[in-house]
C-alpha positions in Angstrom: -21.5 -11.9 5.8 -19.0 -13.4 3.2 -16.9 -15.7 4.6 -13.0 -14.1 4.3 -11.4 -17.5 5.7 -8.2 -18.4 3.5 -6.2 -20.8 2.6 -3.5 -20.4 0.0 -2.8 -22.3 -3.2 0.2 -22.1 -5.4 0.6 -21.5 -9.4 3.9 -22.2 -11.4 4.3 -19.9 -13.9 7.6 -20.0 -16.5 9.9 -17.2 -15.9 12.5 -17.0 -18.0 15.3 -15.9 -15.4 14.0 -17.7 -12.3 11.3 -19.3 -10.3 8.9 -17.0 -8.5 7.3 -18.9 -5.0 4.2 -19.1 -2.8 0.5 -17.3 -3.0 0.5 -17.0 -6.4 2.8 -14.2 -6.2 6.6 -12.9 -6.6 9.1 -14.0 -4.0 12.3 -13.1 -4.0 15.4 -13.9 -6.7 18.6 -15.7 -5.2 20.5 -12.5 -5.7 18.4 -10.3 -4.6 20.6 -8.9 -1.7 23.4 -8.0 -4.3 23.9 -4.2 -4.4 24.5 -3.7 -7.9 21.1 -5.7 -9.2 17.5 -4.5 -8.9 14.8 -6.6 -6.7 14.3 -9.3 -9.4 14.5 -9.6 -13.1 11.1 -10.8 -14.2 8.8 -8.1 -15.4 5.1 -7.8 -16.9 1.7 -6.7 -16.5 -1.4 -7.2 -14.8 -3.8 -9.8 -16.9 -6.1 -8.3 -19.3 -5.1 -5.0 -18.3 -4.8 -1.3 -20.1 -1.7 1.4 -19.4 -2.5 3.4 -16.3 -2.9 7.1 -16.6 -0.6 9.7 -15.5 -2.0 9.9 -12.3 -1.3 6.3 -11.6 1.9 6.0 -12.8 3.4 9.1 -10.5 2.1 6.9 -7.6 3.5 3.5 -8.4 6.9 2.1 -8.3 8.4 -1.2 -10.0 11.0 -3.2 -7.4 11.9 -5.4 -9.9 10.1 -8.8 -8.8 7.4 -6.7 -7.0 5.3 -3.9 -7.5 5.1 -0.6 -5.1 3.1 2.6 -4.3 4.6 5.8 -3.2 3.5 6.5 0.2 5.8 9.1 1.5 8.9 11.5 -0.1 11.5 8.5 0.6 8.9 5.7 1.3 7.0 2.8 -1.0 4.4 0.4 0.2 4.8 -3.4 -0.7 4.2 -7.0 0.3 6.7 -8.3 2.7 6.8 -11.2 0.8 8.7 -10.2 -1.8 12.0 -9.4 1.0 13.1 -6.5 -0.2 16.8 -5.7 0.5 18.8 -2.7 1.6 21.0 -1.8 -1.8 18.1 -2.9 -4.4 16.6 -0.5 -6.6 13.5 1.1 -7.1 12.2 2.2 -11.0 10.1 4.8 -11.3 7.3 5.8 -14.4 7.7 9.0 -16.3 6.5 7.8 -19.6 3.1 9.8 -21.4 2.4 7.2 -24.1 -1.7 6.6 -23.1 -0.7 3.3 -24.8 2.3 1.6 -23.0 3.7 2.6 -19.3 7.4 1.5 -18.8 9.7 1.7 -16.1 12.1 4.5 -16.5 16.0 2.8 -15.7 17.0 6.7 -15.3 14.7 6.9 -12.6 16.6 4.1 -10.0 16.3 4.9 -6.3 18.5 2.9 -3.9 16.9 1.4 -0.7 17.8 2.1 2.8 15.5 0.1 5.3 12.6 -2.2 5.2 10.1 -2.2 8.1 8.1 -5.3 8.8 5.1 -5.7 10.7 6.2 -7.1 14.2 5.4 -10.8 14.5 6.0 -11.1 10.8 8.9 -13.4 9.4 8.8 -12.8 5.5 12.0 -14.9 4.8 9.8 -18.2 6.7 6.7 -17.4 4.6 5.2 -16.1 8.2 2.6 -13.2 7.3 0.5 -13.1 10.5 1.3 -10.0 13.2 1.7 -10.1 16.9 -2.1 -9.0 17.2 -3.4 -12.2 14.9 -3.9 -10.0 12.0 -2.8 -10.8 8.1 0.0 -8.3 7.3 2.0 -9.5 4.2 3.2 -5.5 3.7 6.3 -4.0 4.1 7.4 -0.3 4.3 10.5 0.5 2.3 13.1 3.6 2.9 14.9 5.2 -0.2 18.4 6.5 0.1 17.2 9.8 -1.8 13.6 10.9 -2.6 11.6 10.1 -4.9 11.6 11.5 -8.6 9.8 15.3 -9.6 8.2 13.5 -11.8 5.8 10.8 -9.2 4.0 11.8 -6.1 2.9 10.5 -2.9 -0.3 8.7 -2.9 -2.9 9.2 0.2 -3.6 6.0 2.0 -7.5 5.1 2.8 -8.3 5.2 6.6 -11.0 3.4 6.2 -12.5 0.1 4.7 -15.7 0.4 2.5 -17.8 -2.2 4.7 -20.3 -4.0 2.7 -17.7 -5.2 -0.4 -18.8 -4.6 -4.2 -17.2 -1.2 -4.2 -15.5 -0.7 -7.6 -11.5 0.3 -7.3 -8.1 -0.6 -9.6 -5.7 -3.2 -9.4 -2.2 -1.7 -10.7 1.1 -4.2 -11.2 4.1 -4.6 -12.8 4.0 -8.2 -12.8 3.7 -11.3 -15.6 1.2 -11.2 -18.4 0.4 -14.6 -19.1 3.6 -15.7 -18.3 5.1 -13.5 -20.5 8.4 -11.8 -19.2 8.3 -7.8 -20.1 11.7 -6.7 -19.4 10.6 -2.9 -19.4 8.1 -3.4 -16.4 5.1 -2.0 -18.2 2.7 -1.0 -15.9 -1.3 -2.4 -16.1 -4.2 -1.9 -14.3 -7.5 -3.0 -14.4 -10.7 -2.6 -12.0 -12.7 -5.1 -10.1 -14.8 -4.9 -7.0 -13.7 -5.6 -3.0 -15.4 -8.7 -2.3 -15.0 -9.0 1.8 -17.4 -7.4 3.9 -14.9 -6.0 6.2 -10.8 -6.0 6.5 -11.2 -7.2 10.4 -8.4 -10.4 9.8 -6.2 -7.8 8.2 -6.8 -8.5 4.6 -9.9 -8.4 2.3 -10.4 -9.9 -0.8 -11.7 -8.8 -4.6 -13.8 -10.6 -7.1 -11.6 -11.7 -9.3 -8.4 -12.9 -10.2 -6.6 -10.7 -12.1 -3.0 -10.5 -10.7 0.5 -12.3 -12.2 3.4 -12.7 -10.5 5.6 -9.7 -10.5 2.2 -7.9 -9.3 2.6 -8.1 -5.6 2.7 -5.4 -3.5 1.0 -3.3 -6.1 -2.1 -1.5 -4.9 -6.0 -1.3 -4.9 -6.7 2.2 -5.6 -10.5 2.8 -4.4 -11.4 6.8 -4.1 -8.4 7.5 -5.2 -6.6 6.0 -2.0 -4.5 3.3 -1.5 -7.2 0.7 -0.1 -4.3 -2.5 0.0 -1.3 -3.9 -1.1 -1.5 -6.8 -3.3 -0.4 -10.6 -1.5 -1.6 -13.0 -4.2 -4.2 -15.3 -5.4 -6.3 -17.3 -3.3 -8.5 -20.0 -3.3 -12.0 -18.8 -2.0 -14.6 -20.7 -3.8 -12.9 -20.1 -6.6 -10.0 -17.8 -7.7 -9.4 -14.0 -6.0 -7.1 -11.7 -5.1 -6.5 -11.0 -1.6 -5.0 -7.9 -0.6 -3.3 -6.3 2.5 -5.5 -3.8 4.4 -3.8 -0.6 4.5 -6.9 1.0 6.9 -6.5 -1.9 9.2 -2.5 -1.0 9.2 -2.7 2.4 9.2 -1.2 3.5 12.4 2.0 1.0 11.8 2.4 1.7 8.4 3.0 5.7 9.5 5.0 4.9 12.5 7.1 2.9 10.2 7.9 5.7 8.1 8.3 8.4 10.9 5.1 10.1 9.6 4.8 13.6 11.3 2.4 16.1 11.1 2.6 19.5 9.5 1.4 21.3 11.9 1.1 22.0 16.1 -0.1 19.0 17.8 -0.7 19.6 21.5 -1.9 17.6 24.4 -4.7 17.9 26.6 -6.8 20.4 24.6 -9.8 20.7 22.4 -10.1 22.5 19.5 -13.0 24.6 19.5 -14.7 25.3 15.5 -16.8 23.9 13.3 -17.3 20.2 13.0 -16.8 18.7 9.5 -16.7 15.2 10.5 -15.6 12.7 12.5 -13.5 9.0 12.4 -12.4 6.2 14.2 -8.8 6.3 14.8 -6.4 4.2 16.5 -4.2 6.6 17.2 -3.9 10.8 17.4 -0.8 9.8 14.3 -3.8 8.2 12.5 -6.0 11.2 13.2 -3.8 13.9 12.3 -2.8 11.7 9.0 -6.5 12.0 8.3 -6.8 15.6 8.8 -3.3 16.3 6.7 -5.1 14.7 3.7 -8.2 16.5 4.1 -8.4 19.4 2.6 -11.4 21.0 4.3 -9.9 19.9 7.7 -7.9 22.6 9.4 -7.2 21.3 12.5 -8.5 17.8 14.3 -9.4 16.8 18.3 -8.6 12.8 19.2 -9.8 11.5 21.8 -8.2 7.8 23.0 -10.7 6.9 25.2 -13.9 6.9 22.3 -11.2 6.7 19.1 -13.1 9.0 17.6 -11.3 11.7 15.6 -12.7 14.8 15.1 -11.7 16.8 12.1 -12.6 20.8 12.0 -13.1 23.5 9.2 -12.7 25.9 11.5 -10.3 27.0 14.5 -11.5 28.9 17.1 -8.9 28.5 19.8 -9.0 25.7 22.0 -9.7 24.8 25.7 -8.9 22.6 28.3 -9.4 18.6 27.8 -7.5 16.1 29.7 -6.6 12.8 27.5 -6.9 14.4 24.3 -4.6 15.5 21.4 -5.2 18.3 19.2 -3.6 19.8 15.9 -4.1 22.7 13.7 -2.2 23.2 10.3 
């Protein structure tokens, strides 16, 4: 097993505007609780990187000093590190050029609440949770929902165990040091390098990331695999990410996640088994059955956390301890 053990290092990098702090990645400005700015000033792009395509850039959002991925109607996904406040501004990306992706000014949403993991302490550089796990992530509330022109991205329930699976890094952050006061958007792909996201985090191959980056996501199956912390020193240089599996059930809490359908206790749903997942939660389970589209309705059962999604409903019947939905 690859050893996913951390320890941090720190890399100045000029900004024009103002000094961005620890893990490699953004920290907050000094103004960044004034209403009337956005999260930030320094903009740019992921190193090495090409323009996103469309389907990217509906599902990503610049904060300014941060990067974010839609995750709900009012809600973005993004590193508690960068502190967020209640009044900033997220940008959104509406541009088709195939060649350059920048944020759209026209597109500012205002926000409302940020969620932390409990046990986390962004402001005091404190990342760790009250069950020992990483969790540099924070869940954001807009004032107003989000643009007709982006659209919610599905978060990943589960880590690909093993590492080398190929995804893509997307950020709105430096590129080599250079400030991009549009926000242009980059991505580029690299390979999960952990064997598992058990601490909370995993790490990728490479270094890729610039400051301004953070909180931007690891897209692997077209899911939202982890939000971006910052670079670490592992040997040699890597990203290390925030496990959105591994955070799952919090991350929905945090944004009042409901299903949309009937959920009822202490039933089965009798059809045809499609297939099953571990769970922590029936939230989690139904969230999986919501974004599969073969599922029509899903049985958890707490005691195994095993999640059982069906492509078929044939009533249900009596089980005690278990939670059931049909959409």
């Amino acid at each position: 097993m690859k050893n996913v053990l951390i320890r941090t290092s720190s890399r100045a990098l000029l900004m024009s505007t103002l000094t961005l702090a620890a893990f490699g990645c953004a920290g907050a400005p000094d103004d960044a609780g004034d209403p009337s700015e956005d999260v930030g000033e320094a903009q740019g792009e992921i190193q090495n990187g090409t323009a996103p395509d469309l389907w990217v850039r509906a599902r990503v959002a610049s904060l300014g000093n941060c990067t974010a991925t839609i995750i709900g109607p009012r809600h973005l996904l993004t590193a508690a590190h960068c502190t967020p406040k209640l009044g900033n501004r997220a940008h959104f990306y509406t541009s088709i050029d195939p060649d350059y992706a920048a944020a759209n000014p026209s597109t500012a949403r205002t926000i409302q609440t940020v969620s932390y993991r409990p046990g986390v302490d962004a402001p005091d550089g404190d990342f760790t949770d009250v069950h020992g796990k990483f969790a540099d992530i924070a869940v954001v509330r807009l004032t107003s929902s989000i643009p007709s022109t982006s659209a919610v991205a599905t978060m990943a329930w589960s880590y690909p165990s093993g590492g080398d699976d190929w995804g893509l890094k997307v950020g709105a952050g430096l590129h080599d040091g250079i400030v991009d006061d549009d926000a242009e958007l980059r991505s580029v792909s690299d390979q999960t390098y952990s064997d598992n996201d058990d601490g909370g985090h995993f790490l990728t191959e490479n270094e890729q990331a610039n400051d301004g980056d953070s909180g931007g996501p690891f897209f692997y199956a077209n899911r939202v695999l982890g939000a971006l912390s910052g670079t670490v020193v592992e040997w040699e240089y890597r990203n290390k990410y925030t496990s959105v599996p591994l955070h799952l059930d919090w991350i929905l809490s945090a944004m009042g996640y409901t299903f949309p359908g009937t959920v009822t206790s202490g039933v089965s749903v009798i059809g045809a088994l499609s297939s099953i997942h571990s769970a922590s939660s029936s939230k989690e389970c139904s969230y999986i059955c919501d974004k599969t589209s073969s599922c029509v309705a899903f049985t958890y059962m707490p005691s195994t956390g095993l999640c059982e999604l069906k492509s078929s409903n044939n009533g249900t019947i009596g089980f005690p301890g278990a939670t059931s939905g049909v959409k």
